[in-house]
N, C-alpha and C positions, 0 to 999 in steps of 0.2 A: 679709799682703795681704788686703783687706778685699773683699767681694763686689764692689762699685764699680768698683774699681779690676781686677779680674779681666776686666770687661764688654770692654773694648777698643772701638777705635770704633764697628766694623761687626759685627753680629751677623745671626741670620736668625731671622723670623718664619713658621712652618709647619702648618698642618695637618697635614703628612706625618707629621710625630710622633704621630700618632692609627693610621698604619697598622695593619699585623700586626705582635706584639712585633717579632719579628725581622727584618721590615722599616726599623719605626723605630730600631731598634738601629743598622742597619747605616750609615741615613741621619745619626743623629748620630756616628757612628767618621770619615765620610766628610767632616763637617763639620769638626770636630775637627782630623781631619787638613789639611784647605786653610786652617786659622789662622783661622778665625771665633769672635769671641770669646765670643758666647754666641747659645742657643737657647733660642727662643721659641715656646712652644706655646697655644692656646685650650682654654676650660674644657669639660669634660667632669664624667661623676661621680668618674670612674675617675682624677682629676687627678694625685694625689699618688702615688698606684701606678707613674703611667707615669713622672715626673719620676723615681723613684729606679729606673726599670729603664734610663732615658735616663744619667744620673748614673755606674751600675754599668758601663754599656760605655762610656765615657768616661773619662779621668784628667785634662782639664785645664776643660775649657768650664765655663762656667757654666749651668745650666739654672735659667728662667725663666719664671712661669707669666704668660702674656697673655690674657686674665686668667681669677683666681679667682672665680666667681658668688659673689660676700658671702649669695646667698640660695639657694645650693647647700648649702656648705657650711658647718656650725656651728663657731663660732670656735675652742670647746675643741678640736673633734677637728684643727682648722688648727693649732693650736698644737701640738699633740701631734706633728701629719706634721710640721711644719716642724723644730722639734727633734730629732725624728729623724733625721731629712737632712742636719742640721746637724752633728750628730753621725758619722754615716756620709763625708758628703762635706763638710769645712770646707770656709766663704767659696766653697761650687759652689753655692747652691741659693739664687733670689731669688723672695719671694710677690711677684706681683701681684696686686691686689684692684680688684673692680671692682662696680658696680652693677647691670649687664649691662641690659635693656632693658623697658618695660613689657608690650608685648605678648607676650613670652616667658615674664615670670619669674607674668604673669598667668595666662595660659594654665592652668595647673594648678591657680592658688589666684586666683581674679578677686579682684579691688580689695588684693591685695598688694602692688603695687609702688605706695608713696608714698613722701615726704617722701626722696630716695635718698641728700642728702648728710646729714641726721640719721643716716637709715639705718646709712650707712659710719662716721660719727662713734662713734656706737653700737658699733658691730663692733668700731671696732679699741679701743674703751673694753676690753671684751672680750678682745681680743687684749692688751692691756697688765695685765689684771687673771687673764688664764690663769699657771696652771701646768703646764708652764712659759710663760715668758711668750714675743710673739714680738718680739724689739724695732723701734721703727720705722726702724735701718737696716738691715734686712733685710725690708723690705716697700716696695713703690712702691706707687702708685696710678693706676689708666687715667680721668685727669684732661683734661676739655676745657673745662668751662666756669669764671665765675671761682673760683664757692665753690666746686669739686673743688680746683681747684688751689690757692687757697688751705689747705684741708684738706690737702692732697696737702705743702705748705709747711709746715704745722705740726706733723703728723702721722707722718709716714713721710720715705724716703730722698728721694723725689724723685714724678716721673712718667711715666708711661709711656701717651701717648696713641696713639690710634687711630685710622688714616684722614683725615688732618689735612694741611695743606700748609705749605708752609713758613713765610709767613705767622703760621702757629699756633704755630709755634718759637718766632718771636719775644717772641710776647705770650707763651705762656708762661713765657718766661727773664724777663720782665720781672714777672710775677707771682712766680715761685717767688724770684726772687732770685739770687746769684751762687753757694751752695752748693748746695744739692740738684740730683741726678743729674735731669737729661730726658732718654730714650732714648725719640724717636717710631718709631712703625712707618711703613715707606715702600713702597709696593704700585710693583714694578714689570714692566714688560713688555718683552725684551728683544728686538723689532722696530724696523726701521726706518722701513715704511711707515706712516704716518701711519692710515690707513685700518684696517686691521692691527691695530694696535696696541689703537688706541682702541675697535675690535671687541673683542679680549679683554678691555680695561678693562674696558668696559661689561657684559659677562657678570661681571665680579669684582663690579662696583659696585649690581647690579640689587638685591640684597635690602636694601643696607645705606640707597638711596634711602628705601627707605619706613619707616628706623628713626628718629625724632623728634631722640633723642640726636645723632646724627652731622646731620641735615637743621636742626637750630638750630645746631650750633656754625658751619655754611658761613653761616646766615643772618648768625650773627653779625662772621663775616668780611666781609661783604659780596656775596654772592652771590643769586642772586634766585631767585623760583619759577620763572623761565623758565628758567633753567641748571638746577634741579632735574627739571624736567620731560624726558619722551621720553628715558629711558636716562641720560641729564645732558648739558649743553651742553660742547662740547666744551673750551671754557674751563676748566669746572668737572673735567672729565676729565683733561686736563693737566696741575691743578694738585695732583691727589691721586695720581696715578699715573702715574712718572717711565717714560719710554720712549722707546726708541733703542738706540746701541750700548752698550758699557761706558763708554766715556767722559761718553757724556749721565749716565749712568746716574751715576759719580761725581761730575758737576758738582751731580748733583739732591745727595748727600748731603753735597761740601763744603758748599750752599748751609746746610744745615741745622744744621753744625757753623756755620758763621759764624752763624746767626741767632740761637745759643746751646744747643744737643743738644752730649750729651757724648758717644752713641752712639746709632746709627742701625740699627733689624732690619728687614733688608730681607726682603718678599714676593714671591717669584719667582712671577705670574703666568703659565698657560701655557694651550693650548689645550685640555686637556684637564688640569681642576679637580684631578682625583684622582690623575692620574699623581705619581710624585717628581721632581724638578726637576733632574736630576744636573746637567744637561748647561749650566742656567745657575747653578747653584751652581758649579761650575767656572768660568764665564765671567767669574761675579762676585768671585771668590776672591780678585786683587791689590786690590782694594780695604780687606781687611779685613786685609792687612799694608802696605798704602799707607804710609809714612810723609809725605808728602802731606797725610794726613787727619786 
């Protein structure tokens, strides 16, 4: 059984896997056991450390990096962790790679983030020329605009986008084609009131407003400055982050599975950022053995 196929539909996308080891430990045994077929972490230094102590308290999940900074890490040494894990845990361990964002990866080093989809080009030239090597199905990419995705088509398994509505599903199936894996992440908040809801959104969604990447691909769906503006229009709020009960909540990821996603990492939004989510990772759990879905 190939990485791919281990993902299963519904997966979970988390910060929480950054906790204290034995925090995040307990939270992917916890995962694990409600049938979620894979776990999705964001990049740190520390990436490939926590992936094989995630991996180690586990025997079935797949664990998946969402994503890797391409300009964190140096290819050879990504190839080397990945081999490793591959080794340690067959067909459990999937790279995501990504570009990650200009005002970030500048911050340290000014006028370093250019040209991002050579950049990735480049990397994973790299990654096919390491020893060992990493192959491209065992790599996605956090793909939103056309030439990622295309890249993301030629290049590697699939893709793995970010903060995207459904809409974005589409086009992207229609870019990538009928083989390569799309597993979007889907931000959700498990209220009913309207008000509520869209309150926590908006503290999920405030930083990512002012990130270019994510504020051009809405452009390019069609969304306007005035939906991006004051927190986001709730229009815009809606359509990236699914809320309601469990049921909304699986209408949002059938939608995504029809629009063509093979799987879906959901983000349990909650009122408090840093807390663990037990209590909707339970809520959410027949979803991810839905046959349904």
């Amino acid at each position: 059984m190939t990485v791919r196929t281990r993902l299963g539909r519904v997966g979970i996308w988390s910060q929480a896997f950054w906790a204290a080891p034995e925090d995040a430990r307990r939270a992917a045994q916890e995962l694990e056991r409600l049938g979620y077929g894979a776990l999705w972490f964001p990049n740190r230094a520390e990436t490939f450390d926590r992936a094989g102590e995630l991996l180690a308290a586990t025997s079935r999940v797949v664990v998946a990096t969402g994503i890797a900074n391409i300009w964190m890490h140096p290819a050879q040494r990504v190839a080397e962790a990945c081999h490793a894990l591959a080794l340690a845990y067959p067909d459990r361990f999937l790279l995501g790679l990504g570009v990650s964002h200009a005002h970030l990866v500048d911050r340290e080093h000014a006028g370093r983030y250019r040209k991002p989809v050579e950049q990735m080009q480049a990397y994973l030239d790299a990654l096919d020329s390491a020893s060992p090597a990493v192959p491209p199905s065992e790599r996605v990419l956090a793909a939103l605009g056309p030439r990622m995705l295309d890249l993301a088509q030629r290049r590697s398994a699939g893709a793995h986008p970010y903060l995207a509505p459904v809409e974005h599903t589409r086009r992207a199936r229609e870019a990538l084609g009928a083989g390569p894996l799309l597993a979007p992440e889907q931000a959700v908040v498990l209220a009913t009131d309207p008000a509520e809801a869209r309150r926590i959104a908006r503290i999920h969604l405030a930083r990512y407003l002012q990130a270019p990447n994510y504020a051009n691909n809405w452009r390019r769906l069609g969304f306007t400055e005035q939906d991006l503006a004051d927190g986001g229009s709730d229009q815009l709020v809606d359509a990236l982050v699914a809320w309601g009960d469990v049921e909304a909540i699986r209408a949002r990821v059938a939608a995504h599975i029809a629009a063509g996603a093979d799987h879906v990492c959901l983000q349990a939004l909650t009122e408090d950022p840093a807390a663990i989510p037990y209590d909707q990772w339970r809520a959410l759990a027949p979803l991810a053995t839905s046959p349904d879905l």
